[in-house]
VOBA-1610 file (N, C-alpha, C; in pm, whole numbers, padded with zeros to 5 digits, always signed):
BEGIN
Unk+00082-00119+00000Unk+00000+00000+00000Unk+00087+00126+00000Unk+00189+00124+00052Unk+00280+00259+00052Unk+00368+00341-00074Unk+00399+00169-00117Unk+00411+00149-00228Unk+00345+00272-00360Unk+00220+00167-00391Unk+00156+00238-00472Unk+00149+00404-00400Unk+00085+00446-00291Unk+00105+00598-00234Unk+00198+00714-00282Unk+00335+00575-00271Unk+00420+00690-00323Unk+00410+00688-00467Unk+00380+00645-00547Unk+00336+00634-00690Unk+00283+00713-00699Unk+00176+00775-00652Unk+00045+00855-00678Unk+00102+00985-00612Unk+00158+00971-00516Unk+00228+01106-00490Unk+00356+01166-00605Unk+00418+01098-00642Unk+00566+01118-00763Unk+00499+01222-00863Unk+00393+01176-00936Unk+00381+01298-01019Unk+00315+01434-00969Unk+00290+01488-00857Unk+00278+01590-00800Unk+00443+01655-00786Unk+00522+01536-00701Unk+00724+01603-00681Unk+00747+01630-00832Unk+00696+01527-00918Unk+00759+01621-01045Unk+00741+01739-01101Unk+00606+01753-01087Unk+00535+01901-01110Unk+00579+01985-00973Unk+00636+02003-00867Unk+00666+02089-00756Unk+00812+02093-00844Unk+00942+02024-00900Unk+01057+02027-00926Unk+00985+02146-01094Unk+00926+02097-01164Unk+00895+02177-01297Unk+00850+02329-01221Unk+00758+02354-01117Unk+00713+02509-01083Unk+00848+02538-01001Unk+00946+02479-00959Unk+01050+02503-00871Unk+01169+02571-00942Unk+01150+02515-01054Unk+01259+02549-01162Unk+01216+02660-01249Unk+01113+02747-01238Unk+01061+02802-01323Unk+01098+02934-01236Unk+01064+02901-01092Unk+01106+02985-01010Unk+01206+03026-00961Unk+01301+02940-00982Unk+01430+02954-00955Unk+01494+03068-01124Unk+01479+02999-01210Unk+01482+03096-01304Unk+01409+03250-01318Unk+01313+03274-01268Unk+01268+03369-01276Unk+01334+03463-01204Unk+01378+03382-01073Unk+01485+03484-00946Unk+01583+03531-01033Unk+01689+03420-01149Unk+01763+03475-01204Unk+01735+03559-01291Unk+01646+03571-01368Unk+01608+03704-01477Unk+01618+03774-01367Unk+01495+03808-01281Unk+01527+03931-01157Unk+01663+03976-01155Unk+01748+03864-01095Unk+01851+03937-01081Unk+01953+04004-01171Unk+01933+03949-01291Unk+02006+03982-01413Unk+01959+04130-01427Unk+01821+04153-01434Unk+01759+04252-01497Unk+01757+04378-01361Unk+01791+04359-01290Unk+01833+04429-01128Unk+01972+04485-01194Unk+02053+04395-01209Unk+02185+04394-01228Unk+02236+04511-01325Unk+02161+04506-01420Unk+02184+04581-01579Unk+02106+04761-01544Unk+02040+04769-01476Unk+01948+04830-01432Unk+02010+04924-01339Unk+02083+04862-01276Unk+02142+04883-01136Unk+02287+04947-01228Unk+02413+04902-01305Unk+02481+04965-01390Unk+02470+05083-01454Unk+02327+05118-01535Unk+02325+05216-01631Unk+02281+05352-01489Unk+02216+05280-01412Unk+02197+05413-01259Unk+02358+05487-01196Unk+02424+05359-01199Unk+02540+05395-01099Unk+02633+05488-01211Unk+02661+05432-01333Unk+02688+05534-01436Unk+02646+05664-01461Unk+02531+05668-01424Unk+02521+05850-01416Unk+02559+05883-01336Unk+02618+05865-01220Unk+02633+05881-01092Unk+02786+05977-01104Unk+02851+05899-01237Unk+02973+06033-01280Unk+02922+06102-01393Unk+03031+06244-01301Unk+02967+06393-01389Unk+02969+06409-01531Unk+03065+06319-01592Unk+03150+06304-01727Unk+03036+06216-01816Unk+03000+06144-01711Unk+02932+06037-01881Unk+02808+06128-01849Unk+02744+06186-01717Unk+02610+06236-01737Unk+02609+06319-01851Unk+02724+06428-01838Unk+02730+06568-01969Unk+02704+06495-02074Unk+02759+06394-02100Unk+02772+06343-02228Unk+02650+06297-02271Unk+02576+06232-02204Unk+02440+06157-02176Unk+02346+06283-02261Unk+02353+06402-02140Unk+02277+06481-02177Unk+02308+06568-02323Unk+02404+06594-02363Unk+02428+06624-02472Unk+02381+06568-02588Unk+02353+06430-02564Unk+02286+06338-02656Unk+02423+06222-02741Unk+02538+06222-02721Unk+02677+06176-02782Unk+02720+06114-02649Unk+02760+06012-02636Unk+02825+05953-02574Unk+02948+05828-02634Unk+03086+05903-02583Unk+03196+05806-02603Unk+03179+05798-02793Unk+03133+05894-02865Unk+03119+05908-02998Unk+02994+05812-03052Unk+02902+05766-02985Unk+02798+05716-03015Unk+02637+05796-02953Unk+02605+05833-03066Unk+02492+05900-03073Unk+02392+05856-03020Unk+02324+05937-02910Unk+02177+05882-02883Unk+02027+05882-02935Unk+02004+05858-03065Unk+01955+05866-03136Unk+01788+05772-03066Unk+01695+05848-03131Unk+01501+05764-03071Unk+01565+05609-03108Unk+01600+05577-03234Unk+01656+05464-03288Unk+01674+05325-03162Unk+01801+05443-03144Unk+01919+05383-03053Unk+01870+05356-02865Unk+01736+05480-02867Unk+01700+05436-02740Unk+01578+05308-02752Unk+01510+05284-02840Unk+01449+05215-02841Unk+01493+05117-02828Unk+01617+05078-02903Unk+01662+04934-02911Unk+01700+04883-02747Unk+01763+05014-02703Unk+01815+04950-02568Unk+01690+04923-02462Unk+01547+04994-02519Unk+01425+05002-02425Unk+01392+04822-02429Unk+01383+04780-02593Unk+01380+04645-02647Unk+01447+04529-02553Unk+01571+04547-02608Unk+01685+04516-02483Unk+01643+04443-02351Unk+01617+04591-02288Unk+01545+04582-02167Unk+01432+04489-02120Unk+01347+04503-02183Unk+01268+04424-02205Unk+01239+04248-02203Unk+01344+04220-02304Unk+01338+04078-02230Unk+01412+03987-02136Unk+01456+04057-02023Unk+01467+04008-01936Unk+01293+04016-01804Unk+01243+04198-01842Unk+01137+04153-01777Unk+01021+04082-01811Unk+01039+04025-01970Unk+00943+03879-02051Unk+00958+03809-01971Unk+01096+03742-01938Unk+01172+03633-01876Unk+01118+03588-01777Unk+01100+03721-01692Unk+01072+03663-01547Unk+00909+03601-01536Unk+00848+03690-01585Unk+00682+03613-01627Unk+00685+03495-01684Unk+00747+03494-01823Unk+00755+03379-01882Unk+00795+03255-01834Unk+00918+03304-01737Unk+00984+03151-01676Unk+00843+03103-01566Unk+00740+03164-01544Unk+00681+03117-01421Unk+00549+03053-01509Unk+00522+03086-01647Unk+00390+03064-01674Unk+00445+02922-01832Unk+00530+02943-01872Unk+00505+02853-01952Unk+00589+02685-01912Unk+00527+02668-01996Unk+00545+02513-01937Unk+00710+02456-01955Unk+00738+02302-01933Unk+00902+02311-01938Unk+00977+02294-02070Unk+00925+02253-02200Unk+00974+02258-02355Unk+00987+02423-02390Unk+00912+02447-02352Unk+00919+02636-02424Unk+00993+02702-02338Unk+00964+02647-02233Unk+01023+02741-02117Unk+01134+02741-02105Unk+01230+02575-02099Unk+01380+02567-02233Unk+01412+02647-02334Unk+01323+02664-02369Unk+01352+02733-02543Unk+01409+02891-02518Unk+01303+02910-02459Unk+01292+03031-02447Unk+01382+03104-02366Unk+01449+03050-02230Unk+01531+03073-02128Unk+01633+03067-02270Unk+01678+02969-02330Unk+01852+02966-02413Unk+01854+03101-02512Unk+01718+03102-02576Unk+01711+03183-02662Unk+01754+03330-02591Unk+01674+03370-02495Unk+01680+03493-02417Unk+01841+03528-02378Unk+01850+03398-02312Unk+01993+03405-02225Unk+02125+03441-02339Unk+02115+03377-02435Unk+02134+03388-02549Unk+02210+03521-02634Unk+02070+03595-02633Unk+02091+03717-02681Unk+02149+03806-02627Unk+02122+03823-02468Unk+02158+03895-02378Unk+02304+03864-02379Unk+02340+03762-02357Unk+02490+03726-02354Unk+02587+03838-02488Unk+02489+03807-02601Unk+02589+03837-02686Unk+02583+03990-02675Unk+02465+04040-02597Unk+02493+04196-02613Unk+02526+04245-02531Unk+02574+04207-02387Unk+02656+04215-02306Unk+02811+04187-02398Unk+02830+04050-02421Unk+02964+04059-02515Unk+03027+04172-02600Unk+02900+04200-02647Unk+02882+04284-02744Unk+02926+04410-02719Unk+02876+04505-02616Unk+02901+04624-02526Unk+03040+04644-02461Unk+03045+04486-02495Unk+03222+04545-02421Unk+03322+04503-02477Unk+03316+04446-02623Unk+03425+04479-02713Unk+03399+04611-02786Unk+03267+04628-02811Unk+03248+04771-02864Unk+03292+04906-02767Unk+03297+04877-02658Unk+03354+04949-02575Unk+03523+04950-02565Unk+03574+04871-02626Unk+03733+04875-02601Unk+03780+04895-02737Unk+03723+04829-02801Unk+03805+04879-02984Unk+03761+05068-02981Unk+03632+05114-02908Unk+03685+05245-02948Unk+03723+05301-02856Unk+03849+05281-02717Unk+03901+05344-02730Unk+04070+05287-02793Unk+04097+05274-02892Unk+04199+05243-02938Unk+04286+05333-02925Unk+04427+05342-02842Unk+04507+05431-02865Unk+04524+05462-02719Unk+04430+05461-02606Unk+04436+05527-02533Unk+04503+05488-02407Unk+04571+05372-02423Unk+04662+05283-02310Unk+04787+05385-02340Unk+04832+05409-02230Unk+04992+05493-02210Unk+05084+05435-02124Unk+05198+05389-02135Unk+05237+05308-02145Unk+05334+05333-01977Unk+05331+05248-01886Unk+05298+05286-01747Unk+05190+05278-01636Unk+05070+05284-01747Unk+04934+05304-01683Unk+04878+05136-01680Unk+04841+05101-01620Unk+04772+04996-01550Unk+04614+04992-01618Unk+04537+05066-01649Unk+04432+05098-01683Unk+04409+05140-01853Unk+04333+05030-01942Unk+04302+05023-02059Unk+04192+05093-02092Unk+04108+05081-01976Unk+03994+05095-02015Unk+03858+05076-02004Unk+03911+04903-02043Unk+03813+04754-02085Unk+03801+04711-01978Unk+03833+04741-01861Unk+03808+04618-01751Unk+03636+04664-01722Unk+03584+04794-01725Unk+03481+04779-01688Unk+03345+04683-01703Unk+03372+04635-01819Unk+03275+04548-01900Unk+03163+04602-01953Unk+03135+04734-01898Unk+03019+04768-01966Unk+03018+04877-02047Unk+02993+04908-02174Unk+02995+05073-02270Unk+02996+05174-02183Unk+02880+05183-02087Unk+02915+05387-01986Unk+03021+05309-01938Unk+03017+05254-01824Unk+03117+05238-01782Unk+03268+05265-01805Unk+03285+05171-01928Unk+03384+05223-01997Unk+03409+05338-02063Unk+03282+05442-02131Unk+03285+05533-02180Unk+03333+05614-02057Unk+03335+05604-01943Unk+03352+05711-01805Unk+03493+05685-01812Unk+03574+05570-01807Unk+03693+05544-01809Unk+03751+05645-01906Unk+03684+05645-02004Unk+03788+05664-02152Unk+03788+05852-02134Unk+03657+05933-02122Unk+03683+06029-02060Unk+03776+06069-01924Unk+03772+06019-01838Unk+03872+06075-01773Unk+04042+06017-01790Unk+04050+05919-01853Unk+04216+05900-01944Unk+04224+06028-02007Unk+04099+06061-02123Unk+04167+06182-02160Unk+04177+06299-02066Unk+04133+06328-01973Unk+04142+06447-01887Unk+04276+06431-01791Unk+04335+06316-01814Unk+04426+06303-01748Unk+04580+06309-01820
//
């Protein structure tokens, strides 16, 4: 009799491990999307990239409706993510986590080689500091302004 019990109980633990995992992922979008969120704030926070910000040019890249939209886009699916990881089921919900994770990766990648090829030139030779360690475009764009002020 216990036997069978636990039989009849198993596919409920599997479905608690499938909503467990959905949730556990969703914490991570949160935190990803905290994370990225939490960067572009602390970046205004210096006087150099704000001017620049507000000027509309930053680090020689234009802030164009274009250009904000894409990053609004961007934005965006990480807070898909976090809904999504809780409501769809576990084939899509695969899919969809690689796909997402995916993209984000490469535009994180993305932001921070584009952030170091332009500043080419600007390592002096002595200095400890390239640039690139920040990993992120302001970030690095804050770097690359005050090298030159220095």
């Amino acid at each position: 009799m216990a036997i069978v019990e636990q039989q009849q109980e198993r596919p409920d633990a599997v479905a608690g491990i499938r909503r467990d995992r959905g949730k556990n992922l969703s914490l991570l979008w949160v935190f990803a999307a905290v994370n990225y969120i939490f960067c572009d704030v602390l970046a205004l926070m210096d006087h150099d990239y704000l001017r620049q910000v507000l000027t509309g040019s930053v680090g020689g890249v234009d802030m164009t409706r274009g250009f904000l939209l894409t990053g609004s886009v961007l934005m965006e699916i990480p807070m898909a993510m976090i809904v999504l990881s809780w409501v769809l089921r576990p084939g899509p919900n695969r899919i969809a986590n690689l796909v997402a994770g995916s993209v984000m990766t490469v535009v994180q990648l993305g932001s921070l080689f584009v952030a170091c090829t332009a500043q080419s030139g600007l390592y002096r030779p002595g200095s400890t500091r390239t640039g690139c360690e920040g990993g992120d475009g302001a970030v690095a764009a804050s770097v690359r302004s005050r090298l030159r002020r220095d």
